[in-house]
N, C-alpha and C positions, 0 to 999 in steps of 0.2 A: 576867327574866320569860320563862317558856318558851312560845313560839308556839303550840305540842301544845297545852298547857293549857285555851287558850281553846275551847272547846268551840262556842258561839255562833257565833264568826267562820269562818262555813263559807259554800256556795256562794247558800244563801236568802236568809241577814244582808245579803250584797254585793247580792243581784239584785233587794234592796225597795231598799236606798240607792240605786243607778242606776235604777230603776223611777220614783222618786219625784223625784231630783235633774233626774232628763230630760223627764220628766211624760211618761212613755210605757212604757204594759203589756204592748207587744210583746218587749223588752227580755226574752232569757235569757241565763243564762250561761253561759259553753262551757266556761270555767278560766281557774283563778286562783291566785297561789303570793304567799308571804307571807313577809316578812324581815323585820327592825330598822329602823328609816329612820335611826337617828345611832347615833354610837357612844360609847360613856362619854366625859363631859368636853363633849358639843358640849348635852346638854339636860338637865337637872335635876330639872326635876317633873313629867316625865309618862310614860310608854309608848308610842312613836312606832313606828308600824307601814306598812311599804310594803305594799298589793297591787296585785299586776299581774291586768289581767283580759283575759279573753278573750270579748265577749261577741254574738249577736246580736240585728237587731232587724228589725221590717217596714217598707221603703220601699216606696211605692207596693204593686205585687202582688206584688213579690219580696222575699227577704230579702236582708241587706249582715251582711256581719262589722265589728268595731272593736274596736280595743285601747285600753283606758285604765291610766293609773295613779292612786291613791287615795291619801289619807294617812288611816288613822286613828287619833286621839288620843285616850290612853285614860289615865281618873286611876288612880292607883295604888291595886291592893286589897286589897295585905297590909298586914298593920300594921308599918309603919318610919316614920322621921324624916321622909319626905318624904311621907308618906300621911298624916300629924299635920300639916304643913304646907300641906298644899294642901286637905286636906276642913275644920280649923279654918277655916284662911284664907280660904276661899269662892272661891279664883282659878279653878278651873273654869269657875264661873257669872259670873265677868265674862265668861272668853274667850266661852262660850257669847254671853252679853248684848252684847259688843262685834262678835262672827261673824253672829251671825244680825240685828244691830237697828244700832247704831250706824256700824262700817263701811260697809254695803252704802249708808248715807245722805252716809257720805262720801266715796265712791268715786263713786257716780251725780253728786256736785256736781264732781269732777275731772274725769271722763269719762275715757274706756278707756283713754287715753293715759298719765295717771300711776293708773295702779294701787295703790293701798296695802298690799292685799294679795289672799292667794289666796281662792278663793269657797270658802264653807262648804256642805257638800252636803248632810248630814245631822247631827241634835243627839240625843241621847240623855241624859235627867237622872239616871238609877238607873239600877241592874244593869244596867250598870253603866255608870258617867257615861264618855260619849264623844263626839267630835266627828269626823265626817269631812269632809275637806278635799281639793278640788285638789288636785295633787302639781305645785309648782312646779318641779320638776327636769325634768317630763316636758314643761315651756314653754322649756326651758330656763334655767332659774335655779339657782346653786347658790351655796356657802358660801363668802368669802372665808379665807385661810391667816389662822387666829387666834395663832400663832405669831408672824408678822415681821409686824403691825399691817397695821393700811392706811393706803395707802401718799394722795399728797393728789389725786387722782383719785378712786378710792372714796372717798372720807373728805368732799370736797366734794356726789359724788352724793348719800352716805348724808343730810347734809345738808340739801341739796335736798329731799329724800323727807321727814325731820323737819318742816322747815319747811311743806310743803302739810301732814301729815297734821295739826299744830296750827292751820295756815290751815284747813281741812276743819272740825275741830271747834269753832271759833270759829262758823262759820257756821251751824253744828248744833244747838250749845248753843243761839244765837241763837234759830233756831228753835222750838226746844223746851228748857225750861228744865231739865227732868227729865233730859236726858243730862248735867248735870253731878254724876248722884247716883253716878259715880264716885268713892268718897270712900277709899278704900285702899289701894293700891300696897303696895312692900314694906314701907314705913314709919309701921306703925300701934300704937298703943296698947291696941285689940283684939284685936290678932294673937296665937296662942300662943307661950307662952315657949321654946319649942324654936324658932322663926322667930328671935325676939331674940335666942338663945345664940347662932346661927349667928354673928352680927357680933361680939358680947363676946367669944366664943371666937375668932374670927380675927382682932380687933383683938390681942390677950394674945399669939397664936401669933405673930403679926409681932413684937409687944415683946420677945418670947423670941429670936427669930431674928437681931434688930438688934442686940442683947446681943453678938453673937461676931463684927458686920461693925465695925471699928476708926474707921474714917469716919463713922459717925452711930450707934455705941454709948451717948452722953450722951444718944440721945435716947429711949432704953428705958423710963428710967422712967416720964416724960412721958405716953407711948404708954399704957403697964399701965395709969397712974391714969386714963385718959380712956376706957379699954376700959369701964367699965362703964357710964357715960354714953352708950355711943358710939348705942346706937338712940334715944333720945331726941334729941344731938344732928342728926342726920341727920334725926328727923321734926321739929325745928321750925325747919331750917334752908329746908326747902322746904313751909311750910306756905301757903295761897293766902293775898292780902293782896286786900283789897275793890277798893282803889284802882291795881291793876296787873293786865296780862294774864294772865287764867288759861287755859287749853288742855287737854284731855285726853291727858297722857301717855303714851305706849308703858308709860313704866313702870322695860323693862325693855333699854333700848337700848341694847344692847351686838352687836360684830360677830359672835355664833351667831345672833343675832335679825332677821338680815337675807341679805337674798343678793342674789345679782349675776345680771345678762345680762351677755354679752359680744362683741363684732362678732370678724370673722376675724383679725385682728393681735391678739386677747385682751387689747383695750382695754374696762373695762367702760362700757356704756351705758344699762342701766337696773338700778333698785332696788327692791326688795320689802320690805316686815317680815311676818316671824311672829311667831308666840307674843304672843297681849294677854291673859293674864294679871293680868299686875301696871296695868293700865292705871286713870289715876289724877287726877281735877280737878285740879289746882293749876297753880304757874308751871313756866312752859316750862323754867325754869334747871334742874329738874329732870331731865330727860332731853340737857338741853345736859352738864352736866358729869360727869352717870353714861357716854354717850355718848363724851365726850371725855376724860376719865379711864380707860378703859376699851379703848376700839376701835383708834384712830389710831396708826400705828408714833412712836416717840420722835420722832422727826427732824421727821415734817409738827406733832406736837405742842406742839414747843418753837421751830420755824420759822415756821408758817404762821399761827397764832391770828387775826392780824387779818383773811386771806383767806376761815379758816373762820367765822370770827362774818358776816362780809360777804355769806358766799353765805347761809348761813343767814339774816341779817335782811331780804335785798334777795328773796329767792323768798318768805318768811313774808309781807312786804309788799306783793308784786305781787302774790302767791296774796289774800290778805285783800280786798284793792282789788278784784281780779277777781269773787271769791265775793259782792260787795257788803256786807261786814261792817259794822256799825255802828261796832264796837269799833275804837278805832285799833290800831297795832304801836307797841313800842315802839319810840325812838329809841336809834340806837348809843347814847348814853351813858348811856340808860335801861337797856338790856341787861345794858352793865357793869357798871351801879350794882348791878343784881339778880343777877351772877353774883358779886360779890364779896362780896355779902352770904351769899351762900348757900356758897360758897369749903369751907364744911368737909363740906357732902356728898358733892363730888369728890374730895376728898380720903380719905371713908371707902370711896367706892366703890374706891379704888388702894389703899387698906389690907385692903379683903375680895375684892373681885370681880375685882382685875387679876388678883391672883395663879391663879386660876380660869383667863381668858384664856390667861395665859402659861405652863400648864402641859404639859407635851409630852406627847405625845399617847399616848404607851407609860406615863406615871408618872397618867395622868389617875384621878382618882375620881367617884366619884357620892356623892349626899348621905348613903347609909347609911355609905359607907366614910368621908368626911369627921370625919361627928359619931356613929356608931352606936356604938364603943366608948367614947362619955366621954371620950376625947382628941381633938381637933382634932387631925387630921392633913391637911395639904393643900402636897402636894411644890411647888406652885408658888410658893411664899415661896423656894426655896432656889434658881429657877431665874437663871440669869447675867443675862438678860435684865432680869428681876424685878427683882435685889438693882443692878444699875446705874441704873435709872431710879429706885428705893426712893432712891438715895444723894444723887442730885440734889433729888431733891423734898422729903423729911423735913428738912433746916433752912429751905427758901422756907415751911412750912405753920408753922415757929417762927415766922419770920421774920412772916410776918403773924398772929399771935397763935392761930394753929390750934389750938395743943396745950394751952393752959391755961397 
C-alpha cells in the first residue's frame, strides 16, 4: 500500500481525530509525517500506519506545542485474499465493537494499572473503514523477538494479562448479557471459503513437507487426510459448552498481538494486547492453546506447563474473586480436563500459525503472497526451528489419537 496514495490522510483528517479524541477545538496542527507501523510477517489483515504530529493548542491565554504519535488502522481496499477475508468476515467491526464498547468496560473494571489495551481515538465505518488508536510504542511498549519464542518471564506476564482480560469479560458479560454476541473468531462456519482454504491448504503444505523429514515421514499421510476436515475440527473442538466457563477471547493470541514494557536491566514488566479482531464467546481453552502452541520458545513450552497453567488459573481466580463474578473459575483439574478435550486446536494452530511465527523475517510473506497464486507457499514450514519442534510434537498428537 503506498502512503501517497491516500489522499484523505492529510493535515485536516489528523486535526478532527485529535480535535475530537482531546474534546478541544483549539488543537491545530503544525506537521505530520507518516510511515508503515509493522513490517510483512508481524500483521496480516490490516494496513497499519504510524503518524507523527506536531501540533498546537490554547492553555489558559497562551498557546503550548505537543507531539504525539497515532496508529491508524486501516481495512484493506483493493481486492485480494485478505480484503475477501476481513470485509466477508466482518473483523473490522468486531475490533471497532470491542475498541469503542467492550474494552473500555473492561479496562475501567482493572483500573489503570493493568491495562488491556491501547485507547481508541477515533472509528470510521466506510470509505473507508478505519480505526485510530494510541501508539503504544510512544508509552513505551513494543514487540517481543517472534523468532526465539518467549522466553517464561514473558510467557507467564502474557499470561497474567490473558487471565484478567477473561477475568474482565466474565464480569461484563455478567453485567450485560449482549457482550456475549461475540460469536465468531477464526473458526466459523459462516466465514468465506478463502478463510477455510487458508488452514486446508497449510494443513496439505505441512503434509507435503513432512513427506522429505525421515523422523515423522509415516505421519504425512495421516496429516493430508485430516487437511480437509481440519477447520471444522478446530471449530468444534472449541465450541462454548452451557455447563463450563465461557470468556470472550482475544481470539487471536499469539506473540505479534502483544507487546511488552521493560524496566532498565530489559526485564519485562508490563503487558498489552492489540489487534481484537478475531475476539470470540467461547472457552478460554481457546486462546490458552493458540497462545501456547504458538508464542512460548520450545524449552518454557515443554518445561514449564504446570507453572504456566498456574499463573494463568491463580490471577483468572483472584481477578474473578476481586471483579465480584458470580461465575466460579474453574478448578486445576477442570482446566485440564478442558484443555485435553479441546488438544486438537493447539495442535492446528502449530500445524498453520507456528509456522507464520517462526518464519524469518527476510523470507516473511503477507496473505496475498501466501495464498494469491493458488499454491500455498509459506517458508516457515521449512525453518530449522519449525521442523525441530514439528518432530517432537507430530507422534505425541498420534499418540493421543489427534490424527485420526
Amino acid at each position: 500500500m503506498a502512503l501517497e496514495t491516500l489522499t484523505w490522510l492529510n493535515i485536516s483528517f489528523v486535526e478532527k481525530v485529535l480535535r475530537k479524541s482531546e474534546g478541544d477545538d483549539s488543537i491545530q496542527v503544525i506537521d505530520m509525517s507518516t510511515k508503515p507501523a509493522t513490517k510483512k510477517g508481524d500483521n496480516y489483515l490490516s494496513d497499519m500506519i504510524r503518524i507523527t504530529i506536531e501540533f498546537s493548542r490554547n492553555q489558559g491565554s497562551h498557546e503550548i506545542k505537543e507531539k504525539k504519535s497515532i496508529i491508524v488502522k486501516l481495512s484493506p481496499t483493493t481486492e485480494s485474499v485478505r480484503q475477501k477475508f476481513i470485509v466477508l468476515a466482518g473483523y473490522f467491526h468486531t475490533e471497532i465493537s470491542m475498541l469503542s464498547d467492550t474494552l473500555n468496560k473492561m479496562n475501567k473494571l482493572l483500573g489503570p494499572k493493568y491495562r488491556l489495551s491501547g485507547k481508541s481515538l477515533y472509528v470510521q465505518n466506510e470509505h473507508p473503514t478505519l480505526l485510530v488508536m494510541e501508539d503504544l510504542m510512544f508509552l513505551g511498549f513494543r514487540m517481543a523477538d517472534r523468532l526465539s519464542g518467549l522466553d517464561l518471564t514473558h510467557t507467564v506476564l502474557a499470561l497474567q494479562g490473558l487471565a484478567r482480560f477473561h477475568a474482565a469479560s466474565v464480569a461484563v458479560c455478567e453485567k450485560e448479557p449482549k457482550q456475549k454476541e461475540y460469536s465468531k473468531g477464526i473458526f466459523c462456519h459462516q466465514h468465506p471459503a478463502e478463510l477455510q482454504a487458508f488452514f486446508i491448504m497449510g494443513t496439505k503444505a505441512l503434509a507435503d513437507e513432512i513427506a522429505n523429514w525421515p523422523e515423522v515421514k509415516k505421519y504425512s499421510e495421516k496429516i493430508a487426510k485430516l487437511s480437509d476436515h481440519v477447520y471444522k475440527i478446530a471449530e468444534d473442538a472449541v465450541k462454548p459448552s452451557e455447563d463450563e466457563l465461557n470468556v470472550i477471547n482475544h481470539g487471536d493470541c499469539h506473540l505479534n498481538n502483544m507487546l511488552f514494557k521493560y524496566d532498565s536491566d530489559g526485564k519485562p514488566i508490563d503487558h498489552i494486547f492489540v489487534d481484537f479482531q478475531m475476539c470470540v464467546y467461547t472457552t478460554p481453552a481457546l486462546d490458552l492453546h493458540y497462545f501456547l502452541n504458538t508464542s512460548p520458545s520450545i524449552d518454557v513450552v515443554e518445561n514449564e506447563r504446570n507453572t504456566l497453567l498456574n499463573a494463568y488459573l491463580g490471577t483468572l481466580s483472584a481477578t474473578m474473586k476481586q471483579l465480584n463474578c458470580k461465575t466460579q473459575p474453574p478448578t486445576m483439574e477442570e482446566l485440564q480436563a478442558i484443555l485435553k478435550r479441546s488438544a486438537s486446536y493447539g495442535m492446528i494452530a502449530s500445524f498453520t500459525i507456528l509456522p507464520l511465527m517462526l518464519c524469518s523475517k527476510s523470507e516473511s510473506k503477507d496473505l496475498d503472497d501466501i495464498m494469491g497464486t493458488g499454491t500455498f507457499i509459506n517458508p516457515g514450514l521449512q525453518s530449522e526451528s519449525y521442523k525441530k519442534l514439528m518432530i517432537k510434537r507430530i507422534p505425541l498428537y498420534d499418540e493421543w489419537g489427534l490424527l485420526g
